[in-house]
Structures are given as C-alpha cells and as structure tokens.
C-alpha positions, -999 to 999 in steps of 0.1 A, spaced: -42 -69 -344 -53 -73 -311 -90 -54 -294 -86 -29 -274 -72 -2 -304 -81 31 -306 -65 58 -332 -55 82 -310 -50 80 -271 -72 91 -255 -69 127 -232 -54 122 -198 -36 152 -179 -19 133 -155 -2 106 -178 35 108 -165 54 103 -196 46 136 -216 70 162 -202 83 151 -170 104 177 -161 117 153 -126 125 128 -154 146 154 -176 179 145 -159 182 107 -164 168 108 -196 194 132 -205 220 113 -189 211 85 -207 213 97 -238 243 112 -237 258 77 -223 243 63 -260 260 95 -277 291 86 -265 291 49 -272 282 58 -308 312 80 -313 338 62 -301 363 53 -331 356 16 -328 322 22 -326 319 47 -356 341 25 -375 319 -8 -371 289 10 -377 302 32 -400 281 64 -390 304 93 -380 303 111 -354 290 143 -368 258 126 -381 257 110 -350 253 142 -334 232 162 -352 204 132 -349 207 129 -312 211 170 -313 171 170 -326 159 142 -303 177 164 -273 167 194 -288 128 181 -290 126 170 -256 143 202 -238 112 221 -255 88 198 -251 96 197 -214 104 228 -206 82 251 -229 55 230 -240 44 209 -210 46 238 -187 19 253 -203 -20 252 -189 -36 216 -190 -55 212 -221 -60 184 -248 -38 203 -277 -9 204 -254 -15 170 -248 -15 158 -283 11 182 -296 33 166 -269 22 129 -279 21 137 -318 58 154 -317 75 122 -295 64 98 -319 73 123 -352 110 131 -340 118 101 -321 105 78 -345 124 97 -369 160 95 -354 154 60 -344 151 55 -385 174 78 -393 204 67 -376 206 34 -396 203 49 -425 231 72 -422 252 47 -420 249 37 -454 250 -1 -445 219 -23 -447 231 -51 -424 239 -26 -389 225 -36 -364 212 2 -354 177 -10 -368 174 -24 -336 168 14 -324 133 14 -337 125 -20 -324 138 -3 -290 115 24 -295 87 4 -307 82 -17 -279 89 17 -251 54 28 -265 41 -5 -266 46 -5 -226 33 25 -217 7 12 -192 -14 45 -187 -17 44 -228 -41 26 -244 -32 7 -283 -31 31 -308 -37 22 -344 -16 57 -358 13 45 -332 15 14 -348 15 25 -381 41 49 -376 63 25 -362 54 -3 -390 63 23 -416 93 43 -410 113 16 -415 97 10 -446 102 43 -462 137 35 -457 134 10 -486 134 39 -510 170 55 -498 185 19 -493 174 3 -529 180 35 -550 220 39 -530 228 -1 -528 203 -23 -548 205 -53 -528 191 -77 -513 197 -64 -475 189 -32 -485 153 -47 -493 151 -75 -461 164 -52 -435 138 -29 -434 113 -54 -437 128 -71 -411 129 -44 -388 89 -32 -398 78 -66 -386 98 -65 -355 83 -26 -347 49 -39 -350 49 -75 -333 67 -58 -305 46 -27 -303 13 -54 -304 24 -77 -279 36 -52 -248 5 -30 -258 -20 -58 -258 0 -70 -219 -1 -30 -208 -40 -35 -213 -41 -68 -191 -19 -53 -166 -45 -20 -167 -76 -46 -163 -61 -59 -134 -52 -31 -115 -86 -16 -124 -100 -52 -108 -77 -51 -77 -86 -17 -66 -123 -26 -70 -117 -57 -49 -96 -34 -24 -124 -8 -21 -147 -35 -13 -125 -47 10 -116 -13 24 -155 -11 31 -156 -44 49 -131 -43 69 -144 -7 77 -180 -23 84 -163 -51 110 -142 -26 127 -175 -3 131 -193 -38 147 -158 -42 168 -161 -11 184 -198 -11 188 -193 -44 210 -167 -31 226 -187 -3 238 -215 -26 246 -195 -48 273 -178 -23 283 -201 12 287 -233 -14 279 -231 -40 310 -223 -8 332 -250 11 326 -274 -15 329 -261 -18 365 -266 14 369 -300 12 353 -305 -20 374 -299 -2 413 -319 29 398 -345 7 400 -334 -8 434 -330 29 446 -366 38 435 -383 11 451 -361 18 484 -366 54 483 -381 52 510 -358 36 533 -326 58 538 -305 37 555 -304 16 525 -299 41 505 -263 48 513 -253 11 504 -269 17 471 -254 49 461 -218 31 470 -225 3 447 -237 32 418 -205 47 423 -184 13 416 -205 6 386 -197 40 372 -163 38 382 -156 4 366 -175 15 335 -151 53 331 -119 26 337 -130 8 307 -140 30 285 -105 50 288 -89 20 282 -106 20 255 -101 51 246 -65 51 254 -57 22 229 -78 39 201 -58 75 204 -30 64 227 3 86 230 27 62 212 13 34 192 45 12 198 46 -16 227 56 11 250 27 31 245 2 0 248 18 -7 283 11 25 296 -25 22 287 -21 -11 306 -7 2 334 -33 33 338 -63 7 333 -49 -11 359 -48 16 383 -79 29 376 -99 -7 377 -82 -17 414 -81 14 426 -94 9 466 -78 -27 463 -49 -46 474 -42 -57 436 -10 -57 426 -2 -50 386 30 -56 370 36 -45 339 69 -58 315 77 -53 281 100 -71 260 107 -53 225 139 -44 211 129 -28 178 100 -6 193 76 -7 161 40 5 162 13 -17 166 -19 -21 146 -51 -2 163 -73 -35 163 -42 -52 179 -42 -22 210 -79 -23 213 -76 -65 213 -48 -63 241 -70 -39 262 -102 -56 262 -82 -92 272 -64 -78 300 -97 -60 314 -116 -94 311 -86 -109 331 -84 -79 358 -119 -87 362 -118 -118 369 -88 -112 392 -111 -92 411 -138 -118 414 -112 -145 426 -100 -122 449 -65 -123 435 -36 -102 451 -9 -99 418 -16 -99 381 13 -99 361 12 -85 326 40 -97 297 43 -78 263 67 -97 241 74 -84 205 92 -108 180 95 -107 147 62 -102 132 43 -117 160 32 -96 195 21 -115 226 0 -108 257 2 -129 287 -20 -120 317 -10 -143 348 -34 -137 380 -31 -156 414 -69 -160 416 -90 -193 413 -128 -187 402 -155 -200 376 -155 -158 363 -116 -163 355 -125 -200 332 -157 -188 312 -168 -153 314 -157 -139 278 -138 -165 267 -155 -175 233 -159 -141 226 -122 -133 230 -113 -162 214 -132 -158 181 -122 -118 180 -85 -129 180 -93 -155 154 -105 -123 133 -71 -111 136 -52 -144 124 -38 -149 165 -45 -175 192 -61 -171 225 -56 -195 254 -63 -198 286 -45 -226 313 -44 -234 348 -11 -220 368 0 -224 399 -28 -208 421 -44 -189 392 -50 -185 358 -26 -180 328 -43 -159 295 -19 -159 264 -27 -140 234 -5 -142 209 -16 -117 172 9 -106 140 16 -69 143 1 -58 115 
C-alpha cells in the first residue's frame, strides 16, 4: 500500500464531486446512454442480464444520486452531510457496480469490469486524499460475490473471477490514488513557486515605477530645486529674475508632460495599440509644445489586442528619451511606428536630429529595462538623425 492513506477523507466543503447539482445533467445522460446499451436484445442476450434487472440496479444508482443532489447536498455545510454524501456514493454505487455481474448468473461476463471502472473513478479524485475504507470496500465487494457464485455454479470461474476482479479494484484504486497525491504535491509546489513569483515580479514592477518616477518627476525637480537656488542668490537682481522664472516654467512643464505620459500608459483609455498611440501623440504635444517639432504618429495592427502595462509604460519612457533628444539636436520631424505582429509589438522612433544626447543619454538604462521584458533595444544612424527600434512580446 502506498503512504499517504488515511481511513476516512478528510472534511472539505468545497470538494466538487459530492452533489454537484451543475453536474446532474451529464451524469444522468450518461447513464441513461449505459442503460440503454445494456438493454438492447443483443446486449441482454450476450450478457445475459435482462432488462428488468437491468433497470432496477441503475433505478437505485439514479435514484441515490437525484437525493443526494438534490435533498442532501443542498442542505447547510457541515461535516455529516459531507460524510453521509461520501459514505452513501461508495455503499450504493459500489453496490450496483457488483451487483450487475452477478445478476447475470455468468462468472466469465465481462460486467466485472464495472467495479474496476468505478474503482479507479475514486482512485482519481484529485481533491481526495487515499482512503484505507475506500479501498477496502472496493477490494471486497467483489469478494463477497464468491459466496452467490460458488453456492449457484461451483466452478472454477465462479472462484477466479471475483478474485480477478478484487485485485484489479485495488491495484487500480492504489495506483491513480497514489498519482492524484503527486499531482496535489505539485500543484501545492507550483502555487508556492507562483506566489513567490507573483511577489517578485510585484517587488520589480514597484522598483520600475519608482525609477520611472525618478527620471522623470526626479531630474525635474531637481532643476527646479537647482534655479531656486539660482533665484535666491539673484533675488536681488530683477532683471534676471524674469529669465529664471521662464526656465522654472519649462522645467515644470517638461516634468507635468512626463509624468502624464506616464500616467497615461499606466491608466490609459484603451489598452490596445490604439490606445498607446494616443498617449503618444498627447505626450508629444505636450513635450514640443512652443516648438517647430513635428510628430507623426502610425499604427500598424490588424487584430487590435491589448497590450501588457510594463509594455505601455516601456513604449512611453523610449519615445520621451528620443523626443528629448530630438529637442536637444534641434530636430524638426520625429516619426513614431507601432507595428503589432503576431506575438511581437515594435516601436520605432525616427528623428532628423544629430547630437551626442540622441547616442548615449539613457541608452543602457533602456536597453537593460527591455531586456527585463525578453525584447531588444537598438539604436542606428539614419539619414540625418537617429533611428530607436524597440521591439517587446505582447504579453
């Protein structure tokens, strides 16, 4: 016998296979397909049970499983309804599955094959653990048939079959109960590994954003910060303080522009490739707004599927580092191309501005954020500018 037996399952309210009224249907259906089979004259004359017998057997198993269904299960949660449930399944099914070879009055049918059936059903019940009583019911009704059989026939079938078919109940009852454990160890193992993953991946989105905040919001307000200090030490001198105050506003108006990008890919109105060149197309407006930028946005995407948030917050951030650097190489169009294929998304940000900004400013950090996400980040030479492609799966 294999570990892991206990002799009576243990309580669980929410184990599916005890009254499922949503089940009722097929199970019933099903039956009366086997009902059917049973009584056809072909049928009833190889197997030699009639008809009538055939249908007073099922009759119980049906009639069983309407009240446990219907009358029993509906009742209040408790652990007697649970085991009355569990205790009248195995006494009445294992109980027809016996009795319908029997009443055929033939050792050799092969009808013991029922109890096998049902043997191995409760074997794979994976929210069950082994039972020891399971198993010995199983084990023995087929035995108890050697008392009908030898007394009516007196042979040597009548002595093997049920022997046969006791062995069969419990090696097949052992076997998928001992696998329904290892599949329960698994899963029990995979959801620990998914929660800790869950957390992880929870922990690195957290960092994400944080650093996205931090070159966004972060390098703004430390300009800020930086001609606060420019502004104290000039407070005296107001003609200079009109240049500062200008170059305040910028600052803060760059640093809004970002962060609503930001915001916009986070919460944006339609999550699909659509929806992420909108946000593209407002950022862009807001960050060359007073300049002779122009922005040209295109999408190519036939099937219109959402994209991932870390894949909208990844696009955003790349195409502010480029705009920026458009700005610095005092670039005059930036083209933007969103192409969905398959299971791949793409970003391609082409300026016509030549500078050292548009090479190097962020492009480790870019690069190694899109790595995070299984993509590829590249930057070439083209034409007059600059050519940023990043390419990420849409999940």
């Amino acid at each position: 016998m294999s570990a892991g037996y206990v002799w009576w399952p243990s309580y669980r309210d929410d184990v599916s296979d005890l009254g499922n009224a949503r089940a009722a249907p097929a199970h019933l259906l099903a039956v009366g397909v086997l009902t059917t089979i049973l009584c056809l004259p072909a049928v009833v004359r190889a197997t030699g049970i009639a008809a009538t017998h055939v249908m007073m057997l099922i009759g119980a198993h049906v009639a069983w499983h309407l009240v446990s269904v219907y009358v029993i299960a509906p009742a209040p949660a408790s652990r007697w309804r649970s085991h009355i449930l569990m205790a009248g399944n195995l006494i009445v099914n294992a109980g027809v599955a016996v009795a319908i070879p029997l009443a055929t009055g033939d050792p050799r049918t092969p009808l013991w094959m029922l109890p096998v059936v049902y043997a191995c059903a409760n074997g794979a019940m994976q929210e069950r653990e082994p039972c020891i009583t399971f198993l010995l019911v199983h084990v023995l009704s087929p035995l108890l048939a050697l008392v009908v059989l030898t007394d009516s026939l007196g042979t040597d079938w009548g002595i093997a079959a049920p022997i046969v078919c006791a062995a069969l109940c419990g090696v097949g009852y052992d076997r998928l109960a001992t696998m329904s454990v290892r599949w329960r160890q698994l899963r029990a193992e995979q959801e620990t590994q998914l929660a800790d993953l869950r957390t992880r991946l929870a922990a690195r989105d957290r960092q994400r954003l944080m650093r996205d905040l931090s070159e966004s919001v972060g390098s703004t307000l430390a300009v800020v910060a930086m001609y606060a200090d420019l502004i104290d030490e000039h407070i005296t001198h107001r003609d200079q303080l009109a240049g500062l105050a200008a170059m305040v506003r910028e600052a803060a108006r760059d640093g809004l522009g970002e962060l609503r990008g930001m915001l916009g890919a986070m919460a944006p109105a339609a999550s699909d490739t659509a929806g992420l060149a909108d946000t593209l197309r407002q950022a862009g407006r807001r960050a060359t707004e007073g300049t002779a930028i122009e922005i040209v946005v295109s999408v190519e995407d036939a099937g219109g599927r959402a994209l991932g948030g870390a894949t909208r917050v990844t696009f955003v951030r790349a195409f502010q580092d480029a705009l920026r650097a458009a700005r610095q190489g005092d670039a005059r169009r930036v083209g933007v191309r969103l192409v969905a294929s398959g299971a791949s998304i793409s970003l391609e940000v082409t300026a016509d501005s030549v500078g050292g900004a548009s090479e190097t400013a962020r492009d480790a950090l870019m690069a190694e954020r899109v790595a995070e996400l299984g993509g590829t980040f590249k930057r070439t030479p083209s034409g007059a500018g600059t050519n940023v492609h990043i390419s990420l799966p849409r999940a």
